[in-house]
C-alpha positions in Angstrom: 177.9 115.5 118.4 181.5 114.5 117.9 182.5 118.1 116.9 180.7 120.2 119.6 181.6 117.7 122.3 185.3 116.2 121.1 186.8 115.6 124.4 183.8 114.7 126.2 181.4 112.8 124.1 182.7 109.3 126.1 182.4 110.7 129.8 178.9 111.4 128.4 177.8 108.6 127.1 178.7 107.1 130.3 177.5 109.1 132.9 174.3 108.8 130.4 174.2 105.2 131.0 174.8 105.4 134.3 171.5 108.1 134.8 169.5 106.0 132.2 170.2 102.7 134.6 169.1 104.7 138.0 166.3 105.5 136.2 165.0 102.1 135.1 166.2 100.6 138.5 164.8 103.3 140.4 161.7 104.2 139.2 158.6 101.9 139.3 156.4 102.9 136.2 156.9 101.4 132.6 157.0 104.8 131.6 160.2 105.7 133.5 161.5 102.6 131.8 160.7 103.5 127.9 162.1 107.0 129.0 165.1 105.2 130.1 165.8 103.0 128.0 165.4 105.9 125.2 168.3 107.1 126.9 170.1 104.1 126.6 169.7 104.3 123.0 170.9 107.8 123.1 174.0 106.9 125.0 175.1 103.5 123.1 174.6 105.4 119.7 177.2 108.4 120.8 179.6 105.9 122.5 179.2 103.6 119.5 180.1 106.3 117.5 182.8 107.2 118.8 184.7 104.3 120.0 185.1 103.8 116.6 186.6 106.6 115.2 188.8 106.9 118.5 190.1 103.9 117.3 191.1 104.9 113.9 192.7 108.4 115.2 195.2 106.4 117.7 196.3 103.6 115.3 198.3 103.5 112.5 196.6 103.6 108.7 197.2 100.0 108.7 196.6 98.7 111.7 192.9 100.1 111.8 191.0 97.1 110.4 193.1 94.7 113.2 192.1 97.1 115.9 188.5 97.9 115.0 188.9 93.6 114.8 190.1 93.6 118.1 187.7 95.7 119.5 184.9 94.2 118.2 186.0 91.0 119.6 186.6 92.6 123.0 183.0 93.9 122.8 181.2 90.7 122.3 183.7 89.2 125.3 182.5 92.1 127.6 179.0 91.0 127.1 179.5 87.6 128.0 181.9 88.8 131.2 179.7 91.8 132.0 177.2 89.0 134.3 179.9 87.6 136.5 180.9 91.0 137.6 177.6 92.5 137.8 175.7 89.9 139.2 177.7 89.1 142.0 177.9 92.9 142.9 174.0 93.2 142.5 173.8 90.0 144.9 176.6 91.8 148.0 174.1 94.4 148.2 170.8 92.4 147.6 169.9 92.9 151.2 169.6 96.5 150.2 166.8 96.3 148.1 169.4 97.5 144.9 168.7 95.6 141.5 170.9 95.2 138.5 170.2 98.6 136.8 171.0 100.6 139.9 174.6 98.5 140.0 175.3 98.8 136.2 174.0 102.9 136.6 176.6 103.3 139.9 179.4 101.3 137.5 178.5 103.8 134.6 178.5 106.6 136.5 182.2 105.8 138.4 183.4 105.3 134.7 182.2 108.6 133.4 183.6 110.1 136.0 187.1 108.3 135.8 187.1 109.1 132.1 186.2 113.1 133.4 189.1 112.8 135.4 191.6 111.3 133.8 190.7 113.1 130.2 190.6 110.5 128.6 189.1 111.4 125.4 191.5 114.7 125.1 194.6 112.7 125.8 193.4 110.2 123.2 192.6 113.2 120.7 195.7 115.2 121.2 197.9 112.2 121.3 196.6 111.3 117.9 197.3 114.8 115.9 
C-alpha cells in the first residue's frame, strides 16, 4: 500500500475515517456499523503504518527512537484531548440531530482534504531523499 500509494496513503486514511464515521453516525442498522467500523480498521492500520515510517524518513538515524518516543506520547495525549474538542463540537450542533461519529467523520474528512491540498505526504517524502 505504501509503494502504490506513497504520497497519498495519509489523505486516505483520513478521508477513510472520515467516510467510515458518516457511515456509523449516519446509518441506523448494526450492519452499517460492523461495515464501518471494518473500515476503521482498514484506515487506522494504513495510517498506523505509515506514520511510522514517515517518521523515520524525516529524522535523523539517531534521532528516530526519540521521535517515534515522541510520537507515541503525542498519540496517547490526542486520545485523552480528542473528547474536549469533539464533544463540545458534537453538543453546538446537537439541535441538529448530528452525533459524535458524524463530527469526528466531518473532522476526518476536512483533514484529508487539508493533507490533499497541502501535499503533505509528498513534501514529507521528497523532503526526506
Amino acid at each position: 500500500m505504501g509503494k502504490r500509494f506513497k504520497y497519498s496513503s495519509i489523505t486516505i486514511s483520513f478521508i477513510l475515517y472520515g467516510l467510515s464515521y458518516l457511515l456509523i453516525g449516519l446509518g441506523h442498522s448494526l450492519w452499517l456499523a460492523f461495515v464501518g467500523s471494518f473500515i476503521v480498521g482498514a484506515a487506522m492500520s494504513i495510517a498506523m503504518g505509515q506514520f511510522p515510517y514517515l517518521i523515520s524518513i524525516s529524522v535523523g538515524k539517531n534521532s528516530v527512537s526519540m521521535a517515534l518516543g515522541v510520537y507515541v506520547a503525542i498519540y496517547s495525549i490526542g486520545g485523552v484531548v480528542s473528547p474536549f474538542i469533539v464533544n463540545p463540537l458534537t453538543k453546538l450542533v446537537a439541535g441538529m440531530s448530528i452525533n459524535v461519529f458524524v463530527v469526528s467523520g466531518v473532522i476526518a474528512l476536512i483533514l484529508g482534504v487539508l493533507c490533499m491540498g497541502f501535499q503533505f505526504q509528498k513534501k514529507l517524502v521528497t523532503a526526506a531523499q
